[in-house]
C-alpha positions in Angstrom: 35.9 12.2 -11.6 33.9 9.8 -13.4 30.7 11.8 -13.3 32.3 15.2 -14.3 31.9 13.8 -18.0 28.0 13.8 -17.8 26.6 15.8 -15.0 22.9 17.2 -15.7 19.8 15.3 -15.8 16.2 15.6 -16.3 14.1 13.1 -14.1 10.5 12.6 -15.6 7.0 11.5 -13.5 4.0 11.2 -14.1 2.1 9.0 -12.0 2.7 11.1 -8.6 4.6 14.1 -7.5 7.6 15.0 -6.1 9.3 14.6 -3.6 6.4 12.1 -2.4 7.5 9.5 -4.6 9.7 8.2 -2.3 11.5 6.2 -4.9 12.4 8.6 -7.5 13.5 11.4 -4.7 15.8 9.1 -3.1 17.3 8.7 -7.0 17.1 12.2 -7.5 18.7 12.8 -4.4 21.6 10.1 -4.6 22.5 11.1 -7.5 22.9 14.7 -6.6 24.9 13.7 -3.6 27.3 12.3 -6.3 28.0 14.7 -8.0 25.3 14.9 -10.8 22.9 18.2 -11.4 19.0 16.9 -11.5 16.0 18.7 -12.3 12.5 16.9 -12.5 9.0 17.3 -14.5 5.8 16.2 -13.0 2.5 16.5 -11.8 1.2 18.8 -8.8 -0.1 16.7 -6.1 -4.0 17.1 -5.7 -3.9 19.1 -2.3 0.1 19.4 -1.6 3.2 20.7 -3.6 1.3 23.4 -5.4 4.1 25.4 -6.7 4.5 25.6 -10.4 8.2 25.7 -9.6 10.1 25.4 -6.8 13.9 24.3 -5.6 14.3 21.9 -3.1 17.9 20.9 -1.8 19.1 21.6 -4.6 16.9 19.9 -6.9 14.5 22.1 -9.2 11.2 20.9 -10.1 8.5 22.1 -12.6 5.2 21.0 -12.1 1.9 20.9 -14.3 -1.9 20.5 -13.3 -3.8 17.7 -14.3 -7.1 17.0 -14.6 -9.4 15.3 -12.1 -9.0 11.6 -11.9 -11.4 9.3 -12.7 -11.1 5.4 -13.1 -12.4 5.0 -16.7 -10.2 4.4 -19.7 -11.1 7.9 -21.5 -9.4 9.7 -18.9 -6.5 8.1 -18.6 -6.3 8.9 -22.5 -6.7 12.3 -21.9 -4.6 12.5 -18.8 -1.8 11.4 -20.5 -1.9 13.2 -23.8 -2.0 16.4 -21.0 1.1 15.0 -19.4 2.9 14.3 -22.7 2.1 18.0 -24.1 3.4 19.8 -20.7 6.5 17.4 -19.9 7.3 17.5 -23.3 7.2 21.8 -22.9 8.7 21.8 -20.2 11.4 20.2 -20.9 12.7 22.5 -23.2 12.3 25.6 -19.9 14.9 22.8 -18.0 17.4 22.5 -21.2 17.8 26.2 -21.3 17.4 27.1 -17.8 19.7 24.3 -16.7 20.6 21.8 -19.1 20.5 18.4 -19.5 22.5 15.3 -20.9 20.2 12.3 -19.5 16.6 11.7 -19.5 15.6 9.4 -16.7 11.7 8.8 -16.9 9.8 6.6 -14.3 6.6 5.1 -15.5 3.7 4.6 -15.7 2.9 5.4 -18.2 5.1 4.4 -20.8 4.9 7.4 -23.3 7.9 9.4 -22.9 10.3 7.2 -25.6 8.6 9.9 -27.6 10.3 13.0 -25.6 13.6 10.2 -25.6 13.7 9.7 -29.2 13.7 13.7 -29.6 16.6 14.7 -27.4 18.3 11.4 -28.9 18.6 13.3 -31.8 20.7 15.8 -29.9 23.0 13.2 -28.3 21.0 13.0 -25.0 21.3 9.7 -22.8 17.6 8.0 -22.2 17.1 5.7 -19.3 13.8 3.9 -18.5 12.8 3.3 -14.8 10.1 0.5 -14.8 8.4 0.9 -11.9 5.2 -1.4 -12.8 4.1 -3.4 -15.8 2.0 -1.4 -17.4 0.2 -3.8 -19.3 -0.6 -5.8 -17.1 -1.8 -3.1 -14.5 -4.3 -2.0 -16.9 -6.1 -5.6 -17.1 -6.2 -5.3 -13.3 -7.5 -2.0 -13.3 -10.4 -2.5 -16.2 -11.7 -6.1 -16.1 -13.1 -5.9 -19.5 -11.6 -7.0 -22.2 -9.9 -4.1 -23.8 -7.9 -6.3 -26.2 -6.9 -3.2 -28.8 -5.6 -0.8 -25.9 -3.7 -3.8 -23.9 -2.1 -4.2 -27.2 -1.0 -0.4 -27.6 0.3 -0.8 -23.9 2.3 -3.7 -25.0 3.5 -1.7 -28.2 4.6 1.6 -26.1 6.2 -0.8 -23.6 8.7 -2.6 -26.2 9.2 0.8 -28.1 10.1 2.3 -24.3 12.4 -0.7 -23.8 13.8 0.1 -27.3 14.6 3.7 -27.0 16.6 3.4 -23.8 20.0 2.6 -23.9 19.4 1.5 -20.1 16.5 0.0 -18.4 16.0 -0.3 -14.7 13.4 -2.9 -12.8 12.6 -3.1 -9.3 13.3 -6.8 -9.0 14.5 -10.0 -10.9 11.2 -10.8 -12.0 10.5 -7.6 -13.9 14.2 -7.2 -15.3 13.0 -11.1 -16.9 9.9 -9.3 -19.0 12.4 -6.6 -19.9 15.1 -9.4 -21.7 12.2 -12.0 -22.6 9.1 -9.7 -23.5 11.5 -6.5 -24.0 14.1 -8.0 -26.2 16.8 -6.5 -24.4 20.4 -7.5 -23.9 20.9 -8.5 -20.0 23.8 -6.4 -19.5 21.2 -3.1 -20.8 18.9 -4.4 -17.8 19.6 -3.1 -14.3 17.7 -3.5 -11.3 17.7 -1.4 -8.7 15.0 -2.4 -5.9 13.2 -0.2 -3.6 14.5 -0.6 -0.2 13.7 1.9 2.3 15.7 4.9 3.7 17.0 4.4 7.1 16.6 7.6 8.5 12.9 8.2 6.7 11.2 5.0 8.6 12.3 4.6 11.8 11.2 3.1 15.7 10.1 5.5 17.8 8.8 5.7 21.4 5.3 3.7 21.1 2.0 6.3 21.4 -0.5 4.0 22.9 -3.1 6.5 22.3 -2.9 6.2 18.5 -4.8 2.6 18.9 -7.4 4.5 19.7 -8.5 2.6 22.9 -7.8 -1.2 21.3 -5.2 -3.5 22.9 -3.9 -4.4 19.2 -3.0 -1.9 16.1 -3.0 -3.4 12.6 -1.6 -1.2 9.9 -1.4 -0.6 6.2 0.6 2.1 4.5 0.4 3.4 0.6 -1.4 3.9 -2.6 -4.9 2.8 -2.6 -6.0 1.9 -5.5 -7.3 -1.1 -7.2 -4.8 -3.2 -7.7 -3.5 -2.8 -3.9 -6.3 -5.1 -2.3 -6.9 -2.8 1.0 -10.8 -4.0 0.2 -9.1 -7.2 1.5 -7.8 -5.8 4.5 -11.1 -4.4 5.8 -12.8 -7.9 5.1 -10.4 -9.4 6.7 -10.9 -7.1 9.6 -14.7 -7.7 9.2 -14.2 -11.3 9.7 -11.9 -10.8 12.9 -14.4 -8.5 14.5 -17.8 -9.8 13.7 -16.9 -13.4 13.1 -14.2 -14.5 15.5 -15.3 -11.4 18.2 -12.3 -9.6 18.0 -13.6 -6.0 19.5 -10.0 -5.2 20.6 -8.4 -4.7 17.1 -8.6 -2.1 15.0 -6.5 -1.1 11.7 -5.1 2.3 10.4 -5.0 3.4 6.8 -2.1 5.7 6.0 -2.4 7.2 2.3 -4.9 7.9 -0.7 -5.9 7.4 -4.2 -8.3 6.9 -6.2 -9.6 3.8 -5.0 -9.9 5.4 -1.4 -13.7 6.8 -1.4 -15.0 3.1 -2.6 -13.1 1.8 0.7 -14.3 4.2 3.0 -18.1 3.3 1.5 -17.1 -0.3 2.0 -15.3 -0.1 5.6 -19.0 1.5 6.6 -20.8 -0.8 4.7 -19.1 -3.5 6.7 -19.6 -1.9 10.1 -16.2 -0.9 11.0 -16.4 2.8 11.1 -15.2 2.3 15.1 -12.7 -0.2 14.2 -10.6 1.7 10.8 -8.9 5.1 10.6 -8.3 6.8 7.3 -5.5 8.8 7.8 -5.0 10.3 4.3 -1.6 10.9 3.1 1.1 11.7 6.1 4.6 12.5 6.7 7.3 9.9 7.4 6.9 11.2 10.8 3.6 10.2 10.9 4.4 6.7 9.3 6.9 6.0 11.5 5.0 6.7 14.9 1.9 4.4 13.6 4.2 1.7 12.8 6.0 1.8 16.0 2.9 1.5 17.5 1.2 -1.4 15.6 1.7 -4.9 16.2 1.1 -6.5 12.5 1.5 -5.0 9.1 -1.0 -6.1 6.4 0.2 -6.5 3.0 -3.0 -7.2 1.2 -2.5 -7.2 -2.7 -4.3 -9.9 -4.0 -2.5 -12.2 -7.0 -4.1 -10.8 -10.0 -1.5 -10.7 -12.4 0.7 -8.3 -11.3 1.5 -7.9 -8.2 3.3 -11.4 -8.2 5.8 -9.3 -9.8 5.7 -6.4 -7.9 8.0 -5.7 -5.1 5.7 -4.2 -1.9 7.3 -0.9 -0.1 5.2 -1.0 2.5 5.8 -4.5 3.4 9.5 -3.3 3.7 8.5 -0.6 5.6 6.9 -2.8 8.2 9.9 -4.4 8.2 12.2 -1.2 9.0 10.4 -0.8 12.4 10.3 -4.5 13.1 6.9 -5.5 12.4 5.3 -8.3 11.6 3.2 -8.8 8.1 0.5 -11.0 6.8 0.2 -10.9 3.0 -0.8 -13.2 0.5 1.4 -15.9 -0.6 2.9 -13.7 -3.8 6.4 -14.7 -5.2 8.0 -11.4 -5.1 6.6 -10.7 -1.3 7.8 -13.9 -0.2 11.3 -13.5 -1.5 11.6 -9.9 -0.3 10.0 -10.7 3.5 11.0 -14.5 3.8 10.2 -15.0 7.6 9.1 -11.7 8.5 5.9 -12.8 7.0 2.7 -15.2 7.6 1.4 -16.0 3.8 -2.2 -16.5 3.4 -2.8 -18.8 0.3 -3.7 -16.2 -2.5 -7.2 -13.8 -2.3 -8.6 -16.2 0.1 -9.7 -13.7 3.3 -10.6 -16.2 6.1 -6.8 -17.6 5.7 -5.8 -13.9 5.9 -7.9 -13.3 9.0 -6.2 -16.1 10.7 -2.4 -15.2 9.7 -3.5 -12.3 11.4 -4.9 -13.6 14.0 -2.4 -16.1 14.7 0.0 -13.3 15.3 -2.2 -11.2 17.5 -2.4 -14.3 19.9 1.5 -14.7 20.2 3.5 -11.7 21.4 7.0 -13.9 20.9 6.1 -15.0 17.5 5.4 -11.1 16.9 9.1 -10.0 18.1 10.6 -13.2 16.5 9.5 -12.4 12.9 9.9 -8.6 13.5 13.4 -9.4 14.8 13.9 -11.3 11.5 12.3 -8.7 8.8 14.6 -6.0 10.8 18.1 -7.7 10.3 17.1 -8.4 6.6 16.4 -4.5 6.4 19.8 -3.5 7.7 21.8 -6.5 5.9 20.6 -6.1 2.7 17.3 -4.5 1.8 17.7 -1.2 2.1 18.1 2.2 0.0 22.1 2.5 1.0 22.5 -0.9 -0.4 19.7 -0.3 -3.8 21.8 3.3 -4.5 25.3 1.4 -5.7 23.1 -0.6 -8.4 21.9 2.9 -9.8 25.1 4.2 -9.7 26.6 1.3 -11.4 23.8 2.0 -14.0 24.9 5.5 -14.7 28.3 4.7 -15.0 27.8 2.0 -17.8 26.3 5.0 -19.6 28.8 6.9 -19.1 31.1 4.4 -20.0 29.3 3.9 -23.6 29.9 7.8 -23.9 33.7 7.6 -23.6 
């Protein structure tokens, strides 16, 4: 078989644990299922997965503590020089415990061509997963002009891209900085995008009580931080309820980050404590029976810079359970939802309040577009489909080793 040649890997994360990231465990996982050994470094979640090591289907993972998070530059620094240090000792507990041939690292960030270049020197494979631009997140994230750090971020980005002898993207656009800003070959560029796992987010009988005594159920699902826009959302909703009189809508929030205590100062700020329900992070379980139950989902990253080139999860997850979504008119967004989606014209709020609203009024326009977003799921934008483009990617790797 072709993966008999090279069958071990090491999977790297930083940015969040495992198996939450729902990304990198469905890698992890698809490339067990053929016939390839993983084990995976990263961080121990913040009130879940506190194990220092544990096994799970197969997969062994090694975890670390990090510090507590705070939104300023310093401690990112010193988060990441603590993730560098314990990935990079760890790995060697996985290469004699285990083994490895391949290093597959996700980022952010986009330090670990340093741990790459090592095991190079031992013949290891390194592959870089781009799951954001980096770079650019950071001017999103700090508004001031940081000029010298942007341009180490820039620096680590191209020596990442270097040191791979593959790089994945999540999309066309991103796989475009890789060859343009990147300077690699397009045949070293794969993407593989993130489409949802059939059998994680699924329709399930509607719970009417989880609207929480509203007729209508808007809902948002995922990271919440800066750069996601879910201050947008609860304007929005602001606008619906104490502008337009819409008492019979409310909207759930389903995950965390550190962006999350701002927005639950803001949502009582605004008055909507009745009206919004943090959930915190939840099972697919969970996800699944609030989007069942929710009429529109809101995709609410603003265009800033980055997330024109971001591919949104969540807005295929609506999609997965037929819903409906209102986000922002962002290139990447648009191609992935087409006419599963009302586009608001960019960071402008009273446009997004009446996408929304438009749908809320029509019950047939809801079922159309959800009709539409579901077919698009099942012909094409989904994980079954994404998992032959990373297979294809380890097997041109393997291909360069025979």
């Amino acid at each position: 078989m072709l993966m008999a040649r090279v069958s071990k890997i090491l999977m790297l994360i930083e940015n969040a644990s495992v198996p939450f990231d729902n990304r990198v465990w469905a890698e992890a996982t698809t490339l067990r299922d053929h016939g390839f050994q993983v084990s995976m470094i990263g961080p121990k979640g913040s009130a879940r997965d506190r194990e220092s090591h544990i096994c799970i289907e197969g997969i062994h993972i090694y975890r670390y503590r990090l510090p507590a998070h705070t939104n300023r530059p310093i401690a990112y620094i010193r988060e990441y020089g603590i993730s560098m240090l314990m990935t990079f000792l760890l790995s060697f507990k996985v290469w004699f415990c285990h083994g490895f041939d391949m290093i597959h690292t996700a980022n952010p960030p986009d330090i670990f061509f340093v741990i790459g270049l090592f095991y190079r020197l031992f013949g290891k494979k390194f592959i870089f997963d781009q799951h954001d631009l980096s770079p650019e997140m950071f001017r999103v994230k700090f508004k001031r002009k940081l000029k010298p750090i942007h341009g180490l971020l820039l620096f680590l980005e191209w020596c990442s891209y270097q040191t791979a002898q593959v790089v994945i993207t999540t999309n066309v656009s991103q796989k475009r900085f890789a060859i343009e800003r990147g300077h690699c070959h397009p045949d070293k560029v794969f993407v593989v995008a993130n489409g949802p796992e059939l059998e994680r987010i699924k329709l399930v009988p509607p719970e009417s009580e989880l609207k929480r005594g509203r007729r209508y159920l808007l809902a948002y699902v995922g990271e919440m931080e800066v750069q996601d826009g879910i201050d947008n959302a609860l304007y929005a909703l602001h606008d619906l309820v104490y502008k337009r009189g819409r008492q019979d809508v409310s909207l759930v929030l389903m995950g965390d980050g550190g962006y999350a205590p701002t927005l639950r100062v803001l949502a009582h700020e605004l008055q909507l404590d009745e009206y919004v329900y943090f959930t915190g992070w939840v099972t697919a379980e969970d996800i699944s029976r609030y989007l069942s139950v929710a009429d529109v989902g809101l995709t609410p990253d603003p265009a800033n810079g980055l997330n024109e080139y971001c591919t949104m999860v969540k807005t295929l997850e609506y999609m997965t359970v037929g819903k409906p979504t209102v986000s922002f008119d962002l290139a990447e967004t648009r191609l992935s939802a087409q006419d599963a989606a009302l586009y608001a014209k960019p960071n402008l709020i009273e446009d997004f309040a009446s996408k929304i609203e438009t749908l809320l009024n029509d019950q047939e326009l809801r079922i159309k577009m959800g009709a539409i977003g579901r077919k698009r799921i099942e012909e094409a934008l989904n994980w079954d489909h994404d998992q032959k483009n990373l297979l294809l990617t380890y097997k041109s790797l393997l291909r360069d080793k025979c």
